[in-house]
C-alpha positions as CSV (number, residue, x, y, z in Angstrom):
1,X,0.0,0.0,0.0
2,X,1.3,3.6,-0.2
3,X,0.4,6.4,1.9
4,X,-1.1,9.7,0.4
5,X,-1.4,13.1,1.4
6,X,-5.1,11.8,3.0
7,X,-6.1,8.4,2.0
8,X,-4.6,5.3,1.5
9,X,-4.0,3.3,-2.2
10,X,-5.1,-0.5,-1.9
11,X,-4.3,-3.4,-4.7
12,X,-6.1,-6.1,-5.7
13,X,-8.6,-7.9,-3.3
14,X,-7.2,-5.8,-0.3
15,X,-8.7,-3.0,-2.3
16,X,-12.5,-4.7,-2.0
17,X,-12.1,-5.7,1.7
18,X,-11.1,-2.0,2.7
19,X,-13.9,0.0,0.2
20,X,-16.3,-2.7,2.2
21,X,-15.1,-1.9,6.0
22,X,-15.5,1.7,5.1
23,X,-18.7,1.4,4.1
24,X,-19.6,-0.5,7.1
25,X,-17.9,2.5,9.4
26,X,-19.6,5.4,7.5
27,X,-23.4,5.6,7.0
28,X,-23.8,6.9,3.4
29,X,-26.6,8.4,2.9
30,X,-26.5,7.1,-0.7
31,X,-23.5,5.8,-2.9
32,X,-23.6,6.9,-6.4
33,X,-20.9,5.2,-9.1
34,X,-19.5,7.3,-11.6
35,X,-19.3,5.5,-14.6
36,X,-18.4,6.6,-18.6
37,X,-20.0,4.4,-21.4
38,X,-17.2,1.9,-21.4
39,X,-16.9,1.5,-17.9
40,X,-20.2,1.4,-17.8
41,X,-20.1,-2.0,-20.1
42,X,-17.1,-3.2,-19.0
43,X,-16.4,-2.4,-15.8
44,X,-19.2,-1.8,-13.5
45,X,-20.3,-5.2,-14.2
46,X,-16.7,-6.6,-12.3
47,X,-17.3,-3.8,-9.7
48,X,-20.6,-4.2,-8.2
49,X,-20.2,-8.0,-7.1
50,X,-18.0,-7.2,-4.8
51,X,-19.3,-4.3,-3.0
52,X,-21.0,-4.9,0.2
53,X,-23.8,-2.4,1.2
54,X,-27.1,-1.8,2.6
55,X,-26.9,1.9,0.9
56,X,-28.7,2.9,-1.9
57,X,-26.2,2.6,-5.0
58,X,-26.9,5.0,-8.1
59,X,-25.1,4.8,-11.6
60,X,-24.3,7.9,-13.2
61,X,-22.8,7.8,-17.0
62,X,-21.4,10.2,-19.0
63,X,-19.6,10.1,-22.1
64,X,-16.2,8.7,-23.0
65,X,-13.2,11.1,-23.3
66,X,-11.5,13.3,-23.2
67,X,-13.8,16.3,-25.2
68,X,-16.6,15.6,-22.4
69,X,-13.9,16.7,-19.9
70,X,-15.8,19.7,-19.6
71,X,-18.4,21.8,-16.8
72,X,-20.9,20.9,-19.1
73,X,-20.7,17.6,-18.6
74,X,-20.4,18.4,-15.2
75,X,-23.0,20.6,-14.9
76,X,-25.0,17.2,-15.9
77,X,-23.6,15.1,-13.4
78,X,-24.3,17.9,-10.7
79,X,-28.2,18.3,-11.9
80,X,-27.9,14.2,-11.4
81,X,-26.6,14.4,-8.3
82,X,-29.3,16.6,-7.3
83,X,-32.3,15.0,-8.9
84,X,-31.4,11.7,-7.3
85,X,-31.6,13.6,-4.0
86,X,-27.7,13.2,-3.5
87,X,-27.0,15.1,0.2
88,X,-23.5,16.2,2.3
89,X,-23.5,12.4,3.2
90,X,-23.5,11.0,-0.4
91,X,-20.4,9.4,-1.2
92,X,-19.5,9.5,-5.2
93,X,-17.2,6.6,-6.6
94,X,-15.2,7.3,-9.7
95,X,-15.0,3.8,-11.7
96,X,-12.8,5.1,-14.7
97,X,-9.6,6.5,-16.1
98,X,-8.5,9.8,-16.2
99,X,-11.4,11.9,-17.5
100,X,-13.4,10.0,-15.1
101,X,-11.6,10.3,-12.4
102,X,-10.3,14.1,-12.6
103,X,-14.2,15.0,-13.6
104,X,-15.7,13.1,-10.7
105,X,-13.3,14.1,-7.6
106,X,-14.5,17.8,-9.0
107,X,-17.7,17.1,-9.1
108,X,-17.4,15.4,-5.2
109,X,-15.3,18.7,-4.1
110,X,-17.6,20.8,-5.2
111,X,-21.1,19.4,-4.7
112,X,-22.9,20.8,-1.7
113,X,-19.5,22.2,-1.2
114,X,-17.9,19.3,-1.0
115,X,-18.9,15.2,-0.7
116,X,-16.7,12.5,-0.3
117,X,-15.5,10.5,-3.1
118,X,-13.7,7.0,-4.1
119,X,-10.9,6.6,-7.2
120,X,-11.3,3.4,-8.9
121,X,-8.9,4.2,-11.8
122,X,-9.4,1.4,-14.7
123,X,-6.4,2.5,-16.9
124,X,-3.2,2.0,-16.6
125,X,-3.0,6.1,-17.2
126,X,-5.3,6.7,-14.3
127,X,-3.7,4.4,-12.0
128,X,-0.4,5.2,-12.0
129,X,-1.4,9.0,-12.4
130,X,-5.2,10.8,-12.5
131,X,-6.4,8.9,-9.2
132,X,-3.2,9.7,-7.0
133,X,-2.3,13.1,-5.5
134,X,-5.8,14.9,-5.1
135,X,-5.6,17.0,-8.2
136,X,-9.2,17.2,-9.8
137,X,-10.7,19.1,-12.8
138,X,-12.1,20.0,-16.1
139,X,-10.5,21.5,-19.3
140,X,-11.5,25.0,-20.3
141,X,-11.9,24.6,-23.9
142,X,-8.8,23.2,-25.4
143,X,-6.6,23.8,-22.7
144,X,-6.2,21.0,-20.2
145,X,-7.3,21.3,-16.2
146,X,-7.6,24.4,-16.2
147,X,-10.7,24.6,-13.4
148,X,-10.2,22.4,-10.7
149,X,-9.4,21.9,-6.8
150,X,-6.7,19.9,-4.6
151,X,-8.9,17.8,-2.7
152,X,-8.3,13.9,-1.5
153,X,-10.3,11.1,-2.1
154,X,-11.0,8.7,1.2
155,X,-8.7,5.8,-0.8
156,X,-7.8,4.6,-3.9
157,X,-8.8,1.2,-5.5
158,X,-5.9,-0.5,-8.0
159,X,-7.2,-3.6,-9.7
160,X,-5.2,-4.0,-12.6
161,X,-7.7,-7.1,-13.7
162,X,-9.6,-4.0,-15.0
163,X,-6.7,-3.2,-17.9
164,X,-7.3,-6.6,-19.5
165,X,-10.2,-4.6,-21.5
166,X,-7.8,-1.3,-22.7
167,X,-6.8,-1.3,-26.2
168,X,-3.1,-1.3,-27.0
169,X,-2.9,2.6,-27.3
170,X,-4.3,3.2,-23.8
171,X,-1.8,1.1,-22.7
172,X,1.1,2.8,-24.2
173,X,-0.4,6.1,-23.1
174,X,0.1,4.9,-19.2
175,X,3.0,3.5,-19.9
176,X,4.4,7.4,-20.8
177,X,3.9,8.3,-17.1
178,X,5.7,5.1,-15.6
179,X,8.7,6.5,-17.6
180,X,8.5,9.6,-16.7
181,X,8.5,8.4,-12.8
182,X,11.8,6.4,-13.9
183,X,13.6,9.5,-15.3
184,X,13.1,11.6,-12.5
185,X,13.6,9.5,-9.4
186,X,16.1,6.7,-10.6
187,X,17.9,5.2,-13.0
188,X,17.6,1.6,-12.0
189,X,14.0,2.2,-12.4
190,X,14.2,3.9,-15.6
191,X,16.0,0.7,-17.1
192,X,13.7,-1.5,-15.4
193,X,10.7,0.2,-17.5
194,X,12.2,1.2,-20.5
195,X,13.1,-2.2,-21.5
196,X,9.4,-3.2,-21.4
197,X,8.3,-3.9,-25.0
198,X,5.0,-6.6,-24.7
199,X,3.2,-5.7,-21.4
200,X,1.8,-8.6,-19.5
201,X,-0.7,-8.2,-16.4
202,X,2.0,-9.9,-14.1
203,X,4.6,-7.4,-15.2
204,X,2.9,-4.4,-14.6
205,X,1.5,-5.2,-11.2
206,X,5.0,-4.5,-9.6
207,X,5.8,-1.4,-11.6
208,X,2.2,0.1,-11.1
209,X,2.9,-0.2,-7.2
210,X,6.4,1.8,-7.7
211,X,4.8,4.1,-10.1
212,X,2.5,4.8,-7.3
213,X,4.4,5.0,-4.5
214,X,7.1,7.7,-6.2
215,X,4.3,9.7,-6.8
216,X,2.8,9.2,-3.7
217,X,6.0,10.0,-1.8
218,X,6.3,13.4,-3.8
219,X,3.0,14.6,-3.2
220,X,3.1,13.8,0.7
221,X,6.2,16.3,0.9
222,X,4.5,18.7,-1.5
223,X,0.8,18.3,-1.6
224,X,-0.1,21.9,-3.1
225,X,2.8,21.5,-5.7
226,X,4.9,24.4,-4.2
227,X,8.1,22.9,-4.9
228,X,9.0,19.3,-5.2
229,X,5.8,18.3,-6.9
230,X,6.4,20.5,-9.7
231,X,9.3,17.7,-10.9
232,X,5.9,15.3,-11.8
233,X,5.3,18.0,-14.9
234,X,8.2,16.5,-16.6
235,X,7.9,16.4,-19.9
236,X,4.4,17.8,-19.3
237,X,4.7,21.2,-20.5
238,X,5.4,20.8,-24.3
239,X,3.2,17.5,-24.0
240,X,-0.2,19.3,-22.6
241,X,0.5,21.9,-25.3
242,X,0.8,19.4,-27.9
243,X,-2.4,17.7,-26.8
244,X,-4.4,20.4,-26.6
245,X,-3.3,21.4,-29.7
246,X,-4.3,18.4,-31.4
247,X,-7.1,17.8,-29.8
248,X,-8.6,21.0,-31.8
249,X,-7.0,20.6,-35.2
250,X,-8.7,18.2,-37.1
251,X,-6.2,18.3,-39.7
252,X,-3.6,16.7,-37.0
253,X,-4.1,13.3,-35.2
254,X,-5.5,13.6,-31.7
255,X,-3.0,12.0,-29.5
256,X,-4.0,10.9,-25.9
257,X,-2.9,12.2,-22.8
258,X,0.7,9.6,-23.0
259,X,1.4,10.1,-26.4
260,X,1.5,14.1,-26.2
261,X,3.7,13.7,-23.1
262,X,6.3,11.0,-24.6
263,X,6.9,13.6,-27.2
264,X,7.2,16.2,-24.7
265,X,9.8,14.2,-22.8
266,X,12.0,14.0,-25.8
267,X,11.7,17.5,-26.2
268,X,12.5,18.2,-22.8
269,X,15.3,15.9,-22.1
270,X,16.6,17.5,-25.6
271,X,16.4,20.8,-23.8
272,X,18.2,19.4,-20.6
273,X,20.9,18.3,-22.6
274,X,21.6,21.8,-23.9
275,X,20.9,23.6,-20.5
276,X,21.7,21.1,-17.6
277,X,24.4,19.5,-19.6
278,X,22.0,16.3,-19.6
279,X,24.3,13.4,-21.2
280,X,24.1,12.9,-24.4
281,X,24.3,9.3,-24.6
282,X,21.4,9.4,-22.3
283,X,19.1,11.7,-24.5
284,X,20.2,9.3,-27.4
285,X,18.7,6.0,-25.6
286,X,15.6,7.9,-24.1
287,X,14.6,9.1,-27.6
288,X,15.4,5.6,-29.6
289,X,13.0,4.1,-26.5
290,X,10.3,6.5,-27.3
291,X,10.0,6.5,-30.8
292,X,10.0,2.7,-30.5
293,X,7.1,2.6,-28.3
294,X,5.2,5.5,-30.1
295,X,6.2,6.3,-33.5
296,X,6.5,9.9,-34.5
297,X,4.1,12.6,-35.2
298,X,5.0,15.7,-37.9
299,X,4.7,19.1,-36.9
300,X,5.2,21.9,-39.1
301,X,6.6,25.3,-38.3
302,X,3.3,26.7,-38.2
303,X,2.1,23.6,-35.7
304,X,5.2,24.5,-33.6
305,X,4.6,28.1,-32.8
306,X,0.9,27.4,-32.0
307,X,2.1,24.8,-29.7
308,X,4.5,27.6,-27.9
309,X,1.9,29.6,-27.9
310,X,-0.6,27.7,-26.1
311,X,2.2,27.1,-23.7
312,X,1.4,30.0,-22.0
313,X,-1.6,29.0,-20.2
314,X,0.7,25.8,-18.8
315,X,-0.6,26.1,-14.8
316,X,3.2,26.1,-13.6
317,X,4.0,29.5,-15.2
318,X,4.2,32.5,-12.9
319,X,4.1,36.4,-13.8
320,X,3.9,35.3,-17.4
321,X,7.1,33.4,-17.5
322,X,6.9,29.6,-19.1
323,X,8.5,27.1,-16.5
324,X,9.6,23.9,-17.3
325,X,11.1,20.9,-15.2
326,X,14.4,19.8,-16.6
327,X,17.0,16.7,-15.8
328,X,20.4,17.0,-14.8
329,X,21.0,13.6,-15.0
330,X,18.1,10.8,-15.0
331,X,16.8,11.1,-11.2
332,X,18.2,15.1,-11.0
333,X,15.2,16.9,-11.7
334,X,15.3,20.7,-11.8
335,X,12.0,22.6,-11.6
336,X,11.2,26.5,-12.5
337,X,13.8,26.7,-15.9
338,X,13.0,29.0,-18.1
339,X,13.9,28.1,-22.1
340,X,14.5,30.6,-25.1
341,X,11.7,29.9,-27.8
342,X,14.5,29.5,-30.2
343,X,15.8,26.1,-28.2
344,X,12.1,25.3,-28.3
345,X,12.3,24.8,-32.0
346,X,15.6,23.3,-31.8
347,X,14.6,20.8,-30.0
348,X,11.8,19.8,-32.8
349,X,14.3,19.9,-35.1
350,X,16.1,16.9,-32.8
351,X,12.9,15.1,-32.9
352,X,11.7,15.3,-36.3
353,X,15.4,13.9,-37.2
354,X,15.7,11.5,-34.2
């Protein structure tokens, strides 16, 4: 198990035995699931057997992805909430990835000013990253979380029985965060995950745990990301830009959440080499890794500014200046660099060539 800033994360059948004891301990005045249409199919029929509870339970649906990431599709979930006479003692479970998650603890935080609420992350992304830390929210338009609160859930449930369903793609996209946790606390770690090319379940239920405890261990020390938090953004602030910026050109292909960041961390590990003095050897295996694993993606000059420009909503920035988190050395993270557009471009350049 590993300790966060409020709750606790529990694995596997654990998981069901603790969700059940507190819901024996705390009267609910009803329990409402949070579902999206494929959790709904695929999910929620795995889930409900093993909840035990007199309570009232409510399913509420909303779409799939990340588009309905949005206060409109909270606003629905709120008006559900309400019409199925949810109170202060309602308890809202999020049984989902990301969007579901992120959506749903806001929802929960915000509902009668604020109910309690469940994670039960179902992707790889989500479990390793959405449903760990207490960060919830919505996008504002194109540009990713920008409305949201810091608020815990009362525990987190990791089954990772529930990824047997993803597709391939949502499994790389996780993946994208478990190396990121490898490049900025250790090297041993990094090798460990970087050499994984056909994922089994049995694999990934160690590295899931490790995945969660690093970030568990930085957000205990830094819950309100005033410092050492920040170093979790690796790779993030290109890689949000690059998402958003897809998501909204239909001319480009969307990428998910992973994708956009594995770019971003080439882009940024590029950047430490020329600013951190980041070896180069290093930069060379962490790229040939990626592009393995995810291919490439073109971006014209014209793509490249937008992506720059859109960097300047990045949540991290302060009195308009764009900060990223850099690596002096894989597990040597630096946070609050600043970076000339013009190495912005160069390090493009690296990738489109790479």
């Amino acid at each position: 198990m590993a300790n966060t800033a409020k709750g606790t994360v529990f694995y596997k059948e654990k998981a069901y035995s603790k969700i059940n004891e507190y819901l024996l301990d705390n009267k609910h005045s009803k329990i409402f699931i949070l579902v999206d249409s494929n959790t709904h199919e695929h999910c929620l029929p795995a889930f409900l057997p093993k909840i035990n509870t007199n309570t009232a339970i409510e399913i509420i649906e909303i779409e799939a992805g990340e588009p309905h990431k949005n206060l409109d599709t909270c606003m629905g979930v709120w008006e559900a909430l309400s019409d199925l006479e949810g109170d202060r003692k309602s308890l809202l479970i999020n049984l989902g990835g990301g969007v579901v998650t992120d959506l749903g603890g806001f929802v929960a935080s915000t509902f009668k000013r604020g109910i309690k609420y469940i994670n039960v992350p179902t992707t790889l992304l989500s479990m390793v990253d959405a449903s760990v830390g207490g960060k919830t929210g919505v996008d504002l338009g194109n540009l990713k979380n920008q409305i949201g609160v810091i608020a815990n859930s009362e525990m987190v449930l990791v089954d990772s029985d529930y990824l047997a369903t993803l597709p391939t793609e949502e499994m790389r996209s996780g993946l994208a965060e478990i190396l990121k946790h490898g490049l900025i606390a250790n090297e041993d770690y990094w090798n460990k995950v970087g050499k994984l090319s056909d994922l089994t379940l049995n694999d990934l239920d160690d590295i899931i745990r490790v995945s969660i405890d690093i970030k568990a261990k930085v957000v205990a020390e830094d819950p309100f990301e005033n410092g050492l938090r920040k170093t979790l953004n690796y790779g993030h602030t290109l890689g949000h830009a690059i998402e958003s910026y897809c998501l909204t050109h239909q001319e480009k292909q969307t990428l998910l959440h992973g994708e956009a960041v594995a770019i971003g961390i080439i882009l940024a590990t590029y950047i430490s080499k020329e600013l951190k003095n980041f070896p180069k050897d290093k930069l060379e295996g962490i790229t040939k890794r990626i592009i393995e694993l995810y291919g490439k993606v073109d971006f014209s000059q014209k793509d490249i500014e937008k992506i720059i420009d859109l960097m300047k909503f990045d949540k991290k920035n302060e009195a308009g200046i764009i900060n990223f988190v850099l690596l002096k050395d894989i597990g040597a993270p630096e946070i609050d660099c600043q970076v000339p557009n013009e190495l912005i471009f160069n390090a493009f350049e690296f990738y489109k060539t790479a």
